[in-house]
N, CA, C and O of each residue as an XYZ file, in Angstrom:
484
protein
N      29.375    -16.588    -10.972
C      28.535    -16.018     -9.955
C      29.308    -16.001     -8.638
O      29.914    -17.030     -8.338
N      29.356    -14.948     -7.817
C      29.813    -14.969     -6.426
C      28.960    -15.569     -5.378
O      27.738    -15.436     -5.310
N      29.595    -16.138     -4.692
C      29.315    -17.223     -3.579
C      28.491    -15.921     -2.697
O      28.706    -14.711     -2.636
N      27.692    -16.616     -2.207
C      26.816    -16.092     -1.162
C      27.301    -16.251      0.094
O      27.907    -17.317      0.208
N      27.245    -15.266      1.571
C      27.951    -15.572      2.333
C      27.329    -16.685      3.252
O      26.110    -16.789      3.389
N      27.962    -17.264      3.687
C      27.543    -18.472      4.405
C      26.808    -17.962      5.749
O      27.424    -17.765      6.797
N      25.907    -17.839      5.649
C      24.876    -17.439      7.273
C      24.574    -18.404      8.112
O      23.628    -19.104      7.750
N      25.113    -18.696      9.209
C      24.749    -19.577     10.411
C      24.708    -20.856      9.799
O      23.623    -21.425      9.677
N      26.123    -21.557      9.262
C      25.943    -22.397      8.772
C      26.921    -22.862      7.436
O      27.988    -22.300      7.191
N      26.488    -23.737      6.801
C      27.459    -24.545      5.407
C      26.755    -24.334      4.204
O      27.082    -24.881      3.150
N      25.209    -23.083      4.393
C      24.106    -23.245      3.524
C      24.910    -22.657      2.341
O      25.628    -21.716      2.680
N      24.951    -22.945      1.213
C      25.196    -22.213     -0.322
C      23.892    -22.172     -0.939
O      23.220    -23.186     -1.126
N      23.534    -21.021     -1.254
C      22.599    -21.096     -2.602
C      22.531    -20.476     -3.476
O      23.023    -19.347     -3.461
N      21.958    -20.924     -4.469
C      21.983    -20.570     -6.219
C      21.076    -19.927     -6.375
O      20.047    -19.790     -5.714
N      21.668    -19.182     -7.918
C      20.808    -17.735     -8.008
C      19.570    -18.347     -8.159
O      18.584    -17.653     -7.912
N      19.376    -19.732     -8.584
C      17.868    -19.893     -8.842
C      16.594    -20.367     -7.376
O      15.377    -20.195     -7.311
N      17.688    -21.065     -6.276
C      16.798    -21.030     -5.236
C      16.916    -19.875     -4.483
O      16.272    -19.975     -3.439
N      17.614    -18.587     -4.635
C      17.788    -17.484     -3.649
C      16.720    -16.307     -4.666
O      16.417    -15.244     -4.124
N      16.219    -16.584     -6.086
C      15.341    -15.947     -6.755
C      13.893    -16.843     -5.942
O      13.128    -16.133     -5.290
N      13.657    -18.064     -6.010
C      12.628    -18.263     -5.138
C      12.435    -18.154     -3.980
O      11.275    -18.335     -3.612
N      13.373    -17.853     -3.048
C      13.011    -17.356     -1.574
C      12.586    -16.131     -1.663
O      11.837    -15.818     -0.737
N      12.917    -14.800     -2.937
C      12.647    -13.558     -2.648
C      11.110    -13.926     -3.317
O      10.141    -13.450     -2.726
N      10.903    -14.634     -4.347
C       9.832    -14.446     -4.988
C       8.553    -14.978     -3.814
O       7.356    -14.769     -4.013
N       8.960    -15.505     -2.907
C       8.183    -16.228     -1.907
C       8.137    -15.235     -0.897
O       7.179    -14.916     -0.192
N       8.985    -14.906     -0.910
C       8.842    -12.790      0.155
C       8.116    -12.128     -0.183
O       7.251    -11.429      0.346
N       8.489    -12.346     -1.262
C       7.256    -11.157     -2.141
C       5.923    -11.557     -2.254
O       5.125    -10.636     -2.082
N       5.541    -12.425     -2.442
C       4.124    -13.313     -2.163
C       4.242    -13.078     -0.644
O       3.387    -12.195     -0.574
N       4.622    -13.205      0.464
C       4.028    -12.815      1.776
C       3.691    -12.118      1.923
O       2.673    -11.934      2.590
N       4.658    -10.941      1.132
C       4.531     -9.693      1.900
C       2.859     -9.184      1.146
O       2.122     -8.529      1.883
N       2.301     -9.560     -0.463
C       0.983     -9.121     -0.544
C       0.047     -9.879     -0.126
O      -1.107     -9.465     -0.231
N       0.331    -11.333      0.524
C      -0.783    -12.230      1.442
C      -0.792    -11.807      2.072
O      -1.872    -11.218      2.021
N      -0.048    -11.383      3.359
C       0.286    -10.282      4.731
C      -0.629     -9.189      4.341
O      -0.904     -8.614      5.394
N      -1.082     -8.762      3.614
C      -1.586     -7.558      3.768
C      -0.366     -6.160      3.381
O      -0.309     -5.178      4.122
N       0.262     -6.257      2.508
C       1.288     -5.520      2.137
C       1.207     -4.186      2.624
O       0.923     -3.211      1.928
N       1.548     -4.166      4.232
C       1.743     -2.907      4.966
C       3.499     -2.299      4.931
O       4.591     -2.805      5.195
N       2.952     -0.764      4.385
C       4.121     -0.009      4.351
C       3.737      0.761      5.432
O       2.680      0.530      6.018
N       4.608      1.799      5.813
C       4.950      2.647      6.377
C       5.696      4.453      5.420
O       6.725      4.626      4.766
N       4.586      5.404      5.798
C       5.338      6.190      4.404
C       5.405      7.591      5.624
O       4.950      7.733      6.759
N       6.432      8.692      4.451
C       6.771      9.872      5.601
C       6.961     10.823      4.190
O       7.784     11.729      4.058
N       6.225     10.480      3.437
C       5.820     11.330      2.155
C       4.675     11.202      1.529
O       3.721     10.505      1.875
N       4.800     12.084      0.324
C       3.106     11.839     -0.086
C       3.388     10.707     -1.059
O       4.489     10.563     -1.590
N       2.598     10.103     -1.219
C       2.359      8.477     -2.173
C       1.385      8.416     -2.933
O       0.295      8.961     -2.765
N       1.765      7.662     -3.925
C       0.733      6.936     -4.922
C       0.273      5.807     -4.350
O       1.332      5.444     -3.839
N      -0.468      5.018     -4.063
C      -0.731      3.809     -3.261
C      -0.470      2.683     -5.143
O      -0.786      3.184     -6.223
N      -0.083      1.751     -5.061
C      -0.044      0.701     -5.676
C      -0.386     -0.748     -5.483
O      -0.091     -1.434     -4.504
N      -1.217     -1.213     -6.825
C      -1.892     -2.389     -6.374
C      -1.110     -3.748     -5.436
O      -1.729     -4.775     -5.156
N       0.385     -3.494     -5.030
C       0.544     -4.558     -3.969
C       0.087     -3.864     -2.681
O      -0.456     -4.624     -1.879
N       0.200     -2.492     -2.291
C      -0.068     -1.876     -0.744
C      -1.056     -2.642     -0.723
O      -1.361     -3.432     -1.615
N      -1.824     -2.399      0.654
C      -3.084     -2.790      1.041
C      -3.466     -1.834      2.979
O      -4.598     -1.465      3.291
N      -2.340     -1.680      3.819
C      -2.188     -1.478      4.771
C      -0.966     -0.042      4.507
O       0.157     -0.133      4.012
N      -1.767      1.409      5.109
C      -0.542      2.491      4.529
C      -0.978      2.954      6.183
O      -2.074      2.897      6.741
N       0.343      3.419      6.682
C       0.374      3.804      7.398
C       1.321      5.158      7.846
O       2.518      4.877      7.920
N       0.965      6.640      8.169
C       1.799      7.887      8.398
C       1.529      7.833     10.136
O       0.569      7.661     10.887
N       2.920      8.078     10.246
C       3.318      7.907     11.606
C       3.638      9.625     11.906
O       3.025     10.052     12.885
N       4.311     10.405     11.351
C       4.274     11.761     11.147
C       4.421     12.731      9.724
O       4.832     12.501      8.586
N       3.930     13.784     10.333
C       4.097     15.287      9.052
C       2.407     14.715      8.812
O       1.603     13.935      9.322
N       2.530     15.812      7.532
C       1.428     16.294      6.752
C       1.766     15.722      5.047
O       2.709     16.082      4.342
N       0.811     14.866      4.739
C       1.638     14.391      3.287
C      -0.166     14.207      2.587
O      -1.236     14.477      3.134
N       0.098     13.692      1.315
C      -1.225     13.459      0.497
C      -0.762     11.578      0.002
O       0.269     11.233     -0.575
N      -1.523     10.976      0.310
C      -2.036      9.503     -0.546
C      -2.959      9.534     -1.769
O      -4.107      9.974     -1.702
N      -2.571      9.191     -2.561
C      -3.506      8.419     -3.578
C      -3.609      7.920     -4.299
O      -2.653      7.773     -5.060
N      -4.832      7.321     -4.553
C      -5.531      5.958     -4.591
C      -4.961      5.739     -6.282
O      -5.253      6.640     -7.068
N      -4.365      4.849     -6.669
C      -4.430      4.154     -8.052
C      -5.123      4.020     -8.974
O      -4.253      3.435     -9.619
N      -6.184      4.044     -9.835
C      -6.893      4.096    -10.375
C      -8.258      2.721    -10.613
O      -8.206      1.803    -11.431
N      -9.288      2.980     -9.688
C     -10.191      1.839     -9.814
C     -10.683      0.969    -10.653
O     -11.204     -0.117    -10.400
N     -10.470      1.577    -11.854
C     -10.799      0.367    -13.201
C      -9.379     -0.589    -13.243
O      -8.167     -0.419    -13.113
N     -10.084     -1.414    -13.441
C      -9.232     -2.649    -13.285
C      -9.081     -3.519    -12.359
O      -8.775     -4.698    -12.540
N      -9.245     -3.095    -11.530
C      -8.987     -3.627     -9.697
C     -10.463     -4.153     -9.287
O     -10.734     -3.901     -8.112
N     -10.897     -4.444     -9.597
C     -12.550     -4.282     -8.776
C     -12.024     -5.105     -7.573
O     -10.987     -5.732     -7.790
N     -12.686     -5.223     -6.088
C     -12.315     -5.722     -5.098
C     -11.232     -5.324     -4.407
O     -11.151     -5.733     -3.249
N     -10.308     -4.571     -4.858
C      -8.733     -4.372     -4.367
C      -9.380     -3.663     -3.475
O     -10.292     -2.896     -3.786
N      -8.796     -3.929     -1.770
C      -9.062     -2.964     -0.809
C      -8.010     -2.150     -0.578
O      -7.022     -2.614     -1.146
N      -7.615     -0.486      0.377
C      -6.803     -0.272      0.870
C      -7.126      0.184      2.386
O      -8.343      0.340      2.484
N      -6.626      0.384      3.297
C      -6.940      0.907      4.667
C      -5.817      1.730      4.850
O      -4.751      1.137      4.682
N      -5.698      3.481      5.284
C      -4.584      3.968      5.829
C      -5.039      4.870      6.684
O      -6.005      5.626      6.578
N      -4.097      4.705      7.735
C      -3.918      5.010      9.047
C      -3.576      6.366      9.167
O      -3.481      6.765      8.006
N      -3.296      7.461     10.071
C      -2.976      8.554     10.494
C      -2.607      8.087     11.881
O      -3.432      8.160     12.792
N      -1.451      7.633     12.058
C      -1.095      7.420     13.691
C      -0.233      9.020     14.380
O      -0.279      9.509     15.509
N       0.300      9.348     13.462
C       0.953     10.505     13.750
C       0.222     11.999     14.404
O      -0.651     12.016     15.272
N       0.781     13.099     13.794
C       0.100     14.480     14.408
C      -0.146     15.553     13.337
O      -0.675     16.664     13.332
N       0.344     14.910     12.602
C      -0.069     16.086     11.010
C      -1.080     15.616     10.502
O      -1.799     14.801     11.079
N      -1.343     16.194      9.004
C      -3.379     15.503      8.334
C      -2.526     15.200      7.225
O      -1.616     15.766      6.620
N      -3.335     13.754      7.151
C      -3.063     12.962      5.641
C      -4.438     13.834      5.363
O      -5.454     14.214      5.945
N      -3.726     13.900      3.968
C      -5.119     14.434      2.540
C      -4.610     12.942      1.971
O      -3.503     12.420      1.842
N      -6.250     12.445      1.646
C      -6.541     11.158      0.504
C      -7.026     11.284     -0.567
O      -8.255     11.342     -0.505
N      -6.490     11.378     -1.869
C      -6.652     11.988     -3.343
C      -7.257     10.452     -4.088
O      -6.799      9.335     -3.846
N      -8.138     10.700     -4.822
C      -8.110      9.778     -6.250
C      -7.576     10.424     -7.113
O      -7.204     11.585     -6.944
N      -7.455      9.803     -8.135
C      -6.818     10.253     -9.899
C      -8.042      9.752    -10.855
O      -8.763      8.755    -10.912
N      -7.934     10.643    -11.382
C      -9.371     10.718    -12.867
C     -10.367     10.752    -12.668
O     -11.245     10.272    -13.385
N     -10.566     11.492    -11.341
C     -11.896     12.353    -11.279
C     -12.729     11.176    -10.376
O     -13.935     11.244    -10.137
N     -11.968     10.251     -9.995
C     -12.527      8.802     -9.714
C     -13.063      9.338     -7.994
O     -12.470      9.988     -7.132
N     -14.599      8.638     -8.040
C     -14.531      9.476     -6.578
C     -14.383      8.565     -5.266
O     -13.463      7.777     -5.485
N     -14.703      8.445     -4.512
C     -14.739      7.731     -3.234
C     -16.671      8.154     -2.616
O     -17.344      9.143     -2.327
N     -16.810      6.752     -2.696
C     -18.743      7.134     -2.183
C     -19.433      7.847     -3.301
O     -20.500      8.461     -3.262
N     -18.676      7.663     -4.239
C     -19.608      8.597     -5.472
C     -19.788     10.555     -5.429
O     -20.531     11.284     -6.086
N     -18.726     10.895     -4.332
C     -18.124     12.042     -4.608
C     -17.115     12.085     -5.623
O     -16.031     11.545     -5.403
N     -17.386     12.769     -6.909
C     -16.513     12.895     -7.725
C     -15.370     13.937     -7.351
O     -14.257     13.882     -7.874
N     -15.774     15.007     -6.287
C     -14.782     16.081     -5.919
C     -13.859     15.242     -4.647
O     -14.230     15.508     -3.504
N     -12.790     14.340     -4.776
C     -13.166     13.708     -3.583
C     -11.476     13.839     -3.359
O     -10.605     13.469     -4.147
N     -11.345     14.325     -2.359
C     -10.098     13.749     -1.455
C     -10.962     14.058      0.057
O     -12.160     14.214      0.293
N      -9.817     14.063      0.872
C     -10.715     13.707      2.167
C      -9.320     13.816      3.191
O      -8.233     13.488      2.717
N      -9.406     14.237      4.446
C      -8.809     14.269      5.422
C      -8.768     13.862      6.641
O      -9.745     14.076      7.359
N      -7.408     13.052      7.247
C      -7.540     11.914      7.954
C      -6.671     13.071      8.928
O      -5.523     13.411      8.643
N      -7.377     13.568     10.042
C      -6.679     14.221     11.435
C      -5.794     12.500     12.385
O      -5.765     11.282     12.208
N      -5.471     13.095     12.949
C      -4.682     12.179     13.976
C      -5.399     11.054     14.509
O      -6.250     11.300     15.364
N      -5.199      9.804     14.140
C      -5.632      8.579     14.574
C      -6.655      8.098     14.109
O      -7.120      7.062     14.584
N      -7.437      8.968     12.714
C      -8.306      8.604     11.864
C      -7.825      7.358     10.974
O      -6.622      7.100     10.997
N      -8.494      6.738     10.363
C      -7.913      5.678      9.414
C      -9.763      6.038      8.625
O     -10.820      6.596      8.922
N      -9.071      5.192      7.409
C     -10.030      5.194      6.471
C      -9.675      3.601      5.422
O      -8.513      3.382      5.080
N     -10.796      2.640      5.025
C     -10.658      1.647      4.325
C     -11.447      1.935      3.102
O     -12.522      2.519      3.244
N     -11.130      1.669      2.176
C     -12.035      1.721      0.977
C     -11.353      0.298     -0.189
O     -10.364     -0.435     -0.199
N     -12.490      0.501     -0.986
C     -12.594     -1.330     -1.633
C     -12.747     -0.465     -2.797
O     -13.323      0.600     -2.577
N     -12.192     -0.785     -4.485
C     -12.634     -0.629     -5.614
C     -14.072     -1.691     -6.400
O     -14.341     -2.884     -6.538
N     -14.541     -0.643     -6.669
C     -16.092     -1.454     -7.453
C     -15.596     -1.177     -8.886
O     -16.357     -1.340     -9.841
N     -14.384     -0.779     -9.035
C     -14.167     -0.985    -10.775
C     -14.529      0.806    -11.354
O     -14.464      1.044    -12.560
N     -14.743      1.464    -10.767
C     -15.130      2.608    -11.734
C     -15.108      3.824    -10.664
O     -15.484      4.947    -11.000
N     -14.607      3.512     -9.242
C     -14.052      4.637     -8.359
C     -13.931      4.060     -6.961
O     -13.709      2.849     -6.940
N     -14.027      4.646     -5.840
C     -13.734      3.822     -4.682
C     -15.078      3.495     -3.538
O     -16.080      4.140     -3.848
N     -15.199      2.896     -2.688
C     -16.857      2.653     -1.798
C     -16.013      2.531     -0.439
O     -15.134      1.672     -0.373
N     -16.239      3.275      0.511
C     -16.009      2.959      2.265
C     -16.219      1.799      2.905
O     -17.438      1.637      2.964
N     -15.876      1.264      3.212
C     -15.751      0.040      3.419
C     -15.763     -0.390      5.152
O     -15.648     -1.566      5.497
């Protein structure tokens, strides 16, 4: 194994404590509220929780609600273009089955899974 570079210091570590510092990143980052930042259209996935478009015009959507019950997401429109917000499988949001929805500039929208589509939150 190649030596790790020495950062501010005499520290060495092994692949097995430098696999638990990332695995402990990675647990923050979905306790944190696993906020991305996107500048395309996305699938949201069960670590996101916090999506945020800063610019353009792109589409989000939602993962599929069975399975998840409780999983929340919240995304932002800070930018100047329109997020479109899509489900997959007909799954609706508020019990609109025709459902995507459009977030103009500085809109945000939160929604929570009940297991069988999405509820506003």
């Amino acid at each position: 194994m190649a030596d790790l570079p020495d950062v501010g210091g005499d520290n060495q570590y092994t692949k097995i404590e430098m696999d638990a510092l990332i695995a402990r990143a990675n647990l923050n980052y979905i306790e944190t509220g696993g906020y991305i930042e996107k500048t395309g259209n996305y699938t949201l996935t069960s670590a996101d929780n916090q999506i945020e478009y800063k610019s353009g015009s792109f589409t989000a959507t939602f993962p599929t609600a069975v399975g998840i019950a409780g999983k929340d997401f919240a995304i932002k429109n800070s930018g100047t273009g329109t997020i479109t917000v899509a489900t997959t499988s007909s799954q609706g949001i508020d019990g609109i089955t025709d459902s995507s929805t459009t977030l103009e500039e500085g809109d945000n929208l939160t929604v929570k899974s009940n297991g069988v589509g999405w509820i506003v939150t």
